[in-house]
C-alpha positions in Angstrom: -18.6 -25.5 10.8 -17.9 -24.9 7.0 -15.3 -21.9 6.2 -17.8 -19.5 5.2 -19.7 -19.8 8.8 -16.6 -18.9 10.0 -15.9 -16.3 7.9 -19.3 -14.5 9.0 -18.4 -15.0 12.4 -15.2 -13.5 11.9 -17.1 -10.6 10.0 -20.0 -10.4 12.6 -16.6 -9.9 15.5 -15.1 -7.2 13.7 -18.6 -5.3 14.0 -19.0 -5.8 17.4 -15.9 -4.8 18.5 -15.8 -1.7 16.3 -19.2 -0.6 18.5 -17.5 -1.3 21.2 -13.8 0.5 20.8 -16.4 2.9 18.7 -13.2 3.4 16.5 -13.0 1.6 12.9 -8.9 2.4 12.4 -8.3 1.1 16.2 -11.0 -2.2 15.1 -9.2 -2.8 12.0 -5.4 -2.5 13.3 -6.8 -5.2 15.8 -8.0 -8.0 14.2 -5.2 -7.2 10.9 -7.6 -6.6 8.3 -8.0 -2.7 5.9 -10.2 -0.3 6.6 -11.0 -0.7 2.8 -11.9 -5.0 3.7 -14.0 -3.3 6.7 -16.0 -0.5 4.2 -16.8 -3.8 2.2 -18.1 -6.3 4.5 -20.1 -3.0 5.7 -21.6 -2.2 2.6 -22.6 -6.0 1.8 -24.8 -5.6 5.0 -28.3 -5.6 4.7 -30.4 -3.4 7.0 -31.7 -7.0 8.8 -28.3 -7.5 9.5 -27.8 -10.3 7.5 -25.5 -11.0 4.6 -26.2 -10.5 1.1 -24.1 -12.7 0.0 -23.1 -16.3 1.6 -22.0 -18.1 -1.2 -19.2 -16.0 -2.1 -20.8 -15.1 -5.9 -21.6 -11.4 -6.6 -23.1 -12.9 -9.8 -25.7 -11.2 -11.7 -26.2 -8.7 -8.6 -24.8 -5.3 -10.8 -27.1 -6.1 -13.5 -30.0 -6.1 -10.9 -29.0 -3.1 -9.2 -28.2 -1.4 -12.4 -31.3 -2.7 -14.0 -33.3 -1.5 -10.6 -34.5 -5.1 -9.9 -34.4 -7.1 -7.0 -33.1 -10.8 -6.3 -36.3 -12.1 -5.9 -37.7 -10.3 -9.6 -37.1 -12.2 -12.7 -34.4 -9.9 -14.6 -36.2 -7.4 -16.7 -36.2 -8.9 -21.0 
């Protein structure tokens, strides 16, 4: 298992044990991580439920959603 498996895996606990304690200060306090770390992984969520990001490279993603492209569009000239 590479270390970014693992680190989805870590993520994907964190999640279900929030929904289960239904508390994200009580979640976070529990596995040692921010609430700020927590508001992140959240927000890199897509609404499938998978990551956006697996390679750990944010690259070229704020010029898309700036530009109001998407991943899969060739960037606008």
């Amino acid at each position: 298992m590479s270390k970014s498996e693992r680190e989805i895996k870590r993520k994907l606990r964190v999640f279900r044990y929030t929904e289960k304690v239904g508390d994200i200060s009580t979640a976070c306090r529990h596995f040692g991580i921010s609430r700020q770390s927590f508001y992140n992984w959240k927000h890199r969520l897509e609404p499938t439920g998978l990551y956006r990001r697996t390679n750990g490279s944010w690259r070229g993603q704020r010029r898309l959603f700036l530009s109001g492209g998407s991943p899969s569009a060739p960037p606008a000239a």
